[in-house]
DONUKOL-848176 format. One record per residue (C-alpha): residue number from 0; residue in one letter; x, y, z. Coordinates in nm, 4 decimals. Last residue first. Example, Ala and Ser with C-alpha at 12.3 -4.5 7.8 and 13.67 -1.06 7.14 Angstrom:
2
<seq->1&type->s&xx->1.3670&yy->-0.1060&zz->0.7140> .
<seq->0&type->a&xx->1.2300&yy->-0.4500&zz->0.7800> .
//
This chain:
92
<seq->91&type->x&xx->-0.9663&yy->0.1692&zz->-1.5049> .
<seq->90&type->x&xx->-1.1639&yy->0.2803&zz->-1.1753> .
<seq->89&type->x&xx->-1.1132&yy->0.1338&zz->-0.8698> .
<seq->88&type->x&xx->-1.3804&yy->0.0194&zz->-0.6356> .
<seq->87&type->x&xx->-1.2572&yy->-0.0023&zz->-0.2701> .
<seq->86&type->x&xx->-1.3676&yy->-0.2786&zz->-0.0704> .
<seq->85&type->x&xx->-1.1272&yy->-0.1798&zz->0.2236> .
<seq->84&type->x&xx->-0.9326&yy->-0.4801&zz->0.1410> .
<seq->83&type->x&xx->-0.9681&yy->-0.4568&zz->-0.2331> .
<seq->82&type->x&xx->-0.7566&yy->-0.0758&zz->-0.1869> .
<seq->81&type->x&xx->-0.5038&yy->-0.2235&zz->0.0439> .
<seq->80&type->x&xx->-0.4111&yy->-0.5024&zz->-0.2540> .
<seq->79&type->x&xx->-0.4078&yy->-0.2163&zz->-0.5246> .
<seq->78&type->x&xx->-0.1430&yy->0.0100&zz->-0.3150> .
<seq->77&type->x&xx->0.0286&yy->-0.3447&zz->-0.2457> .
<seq->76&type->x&xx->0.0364&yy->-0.4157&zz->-0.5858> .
<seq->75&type->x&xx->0.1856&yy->-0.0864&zz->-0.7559> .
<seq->74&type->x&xx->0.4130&yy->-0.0790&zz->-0.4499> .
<seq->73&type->x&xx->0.5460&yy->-0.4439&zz->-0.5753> .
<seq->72&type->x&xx->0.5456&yy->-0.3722&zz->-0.9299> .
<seq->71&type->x&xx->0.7663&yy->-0.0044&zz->-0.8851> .
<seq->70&type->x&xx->0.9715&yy->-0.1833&zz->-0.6817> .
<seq->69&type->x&xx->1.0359&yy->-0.4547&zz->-0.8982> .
<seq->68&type->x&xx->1.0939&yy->-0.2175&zz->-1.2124> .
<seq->67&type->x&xx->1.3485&yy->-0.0130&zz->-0.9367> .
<seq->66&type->x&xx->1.5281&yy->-0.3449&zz->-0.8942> .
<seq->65&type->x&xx->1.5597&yy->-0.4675&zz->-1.2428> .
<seq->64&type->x&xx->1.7664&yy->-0.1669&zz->-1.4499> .
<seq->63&type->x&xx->2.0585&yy->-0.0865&zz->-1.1345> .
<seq->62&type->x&xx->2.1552&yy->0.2081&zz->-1.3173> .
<seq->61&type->x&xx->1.8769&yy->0.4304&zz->-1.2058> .
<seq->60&type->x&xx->2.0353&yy->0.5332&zz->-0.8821> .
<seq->59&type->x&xx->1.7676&yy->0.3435&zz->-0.6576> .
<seq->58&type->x&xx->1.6398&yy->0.4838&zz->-0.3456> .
<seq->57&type->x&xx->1.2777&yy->0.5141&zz->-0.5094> .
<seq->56&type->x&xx->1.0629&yy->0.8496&zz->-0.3922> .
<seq->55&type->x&xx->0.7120&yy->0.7869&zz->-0.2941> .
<seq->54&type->x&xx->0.3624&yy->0.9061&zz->-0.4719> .
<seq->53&type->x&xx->0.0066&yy->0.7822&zz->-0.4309> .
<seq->52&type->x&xx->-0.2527&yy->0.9506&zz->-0.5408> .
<seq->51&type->x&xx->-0.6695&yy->0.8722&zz->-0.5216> .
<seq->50&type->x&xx->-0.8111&yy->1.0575&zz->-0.8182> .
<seq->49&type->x&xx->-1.1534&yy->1.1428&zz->-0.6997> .
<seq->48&type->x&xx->-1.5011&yy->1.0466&zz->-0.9135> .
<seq->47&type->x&xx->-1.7897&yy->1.1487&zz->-0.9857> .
<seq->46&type->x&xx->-1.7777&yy->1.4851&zz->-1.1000> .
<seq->45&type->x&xx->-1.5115&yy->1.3199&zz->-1.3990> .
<seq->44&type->x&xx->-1.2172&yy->1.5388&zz->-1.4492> .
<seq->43&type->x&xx->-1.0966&yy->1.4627&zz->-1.1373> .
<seq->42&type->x&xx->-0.9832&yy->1.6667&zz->-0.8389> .
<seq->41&type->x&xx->-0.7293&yy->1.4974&zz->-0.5710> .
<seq->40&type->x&xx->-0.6694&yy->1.3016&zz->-0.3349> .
<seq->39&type->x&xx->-0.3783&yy->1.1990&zz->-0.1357> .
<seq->38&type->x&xx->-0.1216&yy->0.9302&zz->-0.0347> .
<seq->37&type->x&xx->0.2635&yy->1.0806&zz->0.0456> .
<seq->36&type->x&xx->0.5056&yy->0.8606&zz->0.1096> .
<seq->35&type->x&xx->0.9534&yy->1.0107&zz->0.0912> .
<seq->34&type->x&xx->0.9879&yy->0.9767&zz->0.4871> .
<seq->33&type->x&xx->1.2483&yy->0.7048&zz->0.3964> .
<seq->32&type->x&xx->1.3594&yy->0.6632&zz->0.0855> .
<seq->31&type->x&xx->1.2434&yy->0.3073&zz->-0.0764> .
<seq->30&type->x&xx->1.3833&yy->-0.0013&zz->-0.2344> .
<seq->29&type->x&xx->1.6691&yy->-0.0278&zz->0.0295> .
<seq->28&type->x&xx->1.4241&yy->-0.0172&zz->0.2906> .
<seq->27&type->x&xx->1.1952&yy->-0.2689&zz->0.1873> .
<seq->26&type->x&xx->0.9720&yy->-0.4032&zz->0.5006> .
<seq->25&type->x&xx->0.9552&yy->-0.0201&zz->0.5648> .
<seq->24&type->x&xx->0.8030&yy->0.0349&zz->0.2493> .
<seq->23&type->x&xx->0.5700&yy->-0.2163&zz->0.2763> .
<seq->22&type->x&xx->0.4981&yy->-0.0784&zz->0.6327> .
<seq->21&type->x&xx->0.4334&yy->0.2078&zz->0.4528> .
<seq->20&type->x&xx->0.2201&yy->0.1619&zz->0.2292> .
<seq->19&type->x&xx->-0.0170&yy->0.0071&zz->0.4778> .
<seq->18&type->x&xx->-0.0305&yy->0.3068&zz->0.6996> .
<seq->17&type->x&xx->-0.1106&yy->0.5350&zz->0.3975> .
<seq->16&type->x&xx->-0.3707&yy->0.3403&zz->0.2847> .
<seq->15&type->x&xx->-0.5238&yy->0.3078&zz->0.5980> .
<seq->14&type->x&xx->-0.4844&yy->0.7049&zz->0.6607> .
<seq->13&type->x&xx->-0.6238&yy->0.7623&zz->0.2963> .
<seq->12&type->x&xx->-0.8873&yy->0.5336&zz->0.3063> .
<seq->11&type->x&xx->-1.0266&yy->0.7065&zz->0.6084> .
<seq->10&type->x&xx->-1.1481&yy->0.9967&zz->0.3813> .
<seq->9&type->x&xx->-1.4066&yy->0.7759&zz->0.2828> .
<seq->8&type->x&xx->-1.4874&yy->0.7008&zz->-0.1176> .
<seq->7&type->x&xx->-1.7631&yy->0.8579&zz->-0.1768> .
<seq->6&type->x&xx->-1.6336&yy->1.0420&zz->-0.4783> .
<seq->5&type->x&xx->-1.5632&yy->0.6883&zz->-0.6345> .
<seq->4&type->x&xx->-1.2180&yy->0.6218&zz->-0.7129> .
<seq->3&type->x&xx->-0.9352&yy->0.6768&zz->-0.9836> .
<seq->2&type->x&xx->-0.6161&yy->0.5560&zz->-0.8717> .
<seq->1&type->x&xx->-0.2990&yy->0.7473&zz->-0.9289> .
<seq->0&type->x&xx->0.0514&yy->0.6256&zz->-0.8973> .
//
């Protein structure tokens, strides 16, 4: 997932969003490999802006069709739910 924020954006959103992440993660184990989070930023086409990126690996074997669509939801959500906490402005 990749979130476009403002280049002021602190670098402290990436431990807290990191952190968060993964206690969701860890409050879904089957969903989720363990170890698998990584949260980082990176360049953006814009000069005002960072891409915020989140990535994880699913523990899903792709023929169970609902659960890694939920997963994918849910992490979408929490991502987007830490971001509003720390009054983060995302970019659509």
């Amino acid at each position: 997932m990749q979130f476009m924020v403002d280049i002021s954006t602190p670098a402290s959103v990436l431990d807290s969003t990191s952190q968060a992440l993964q206690a969701h993660m860890d409050e879904n184990l089957t969903e989720y490999k363990s170890d698998s989070l990584s949260v980082s930023f990176s360049a953006s086409d814009d000069p005002l802006k960072v891409q915020l990126a989140v990535s994880f690996e699913y523990s899903h074997n792709g023929k169970q069709q609902a659960s890694p669509h939920a997963a994918v939801s849910t992490s979408a959500f929490a991502a987007w739910l830490v971001l509003d906490v720390l009054h983060i402005m995302v970019c659509v």
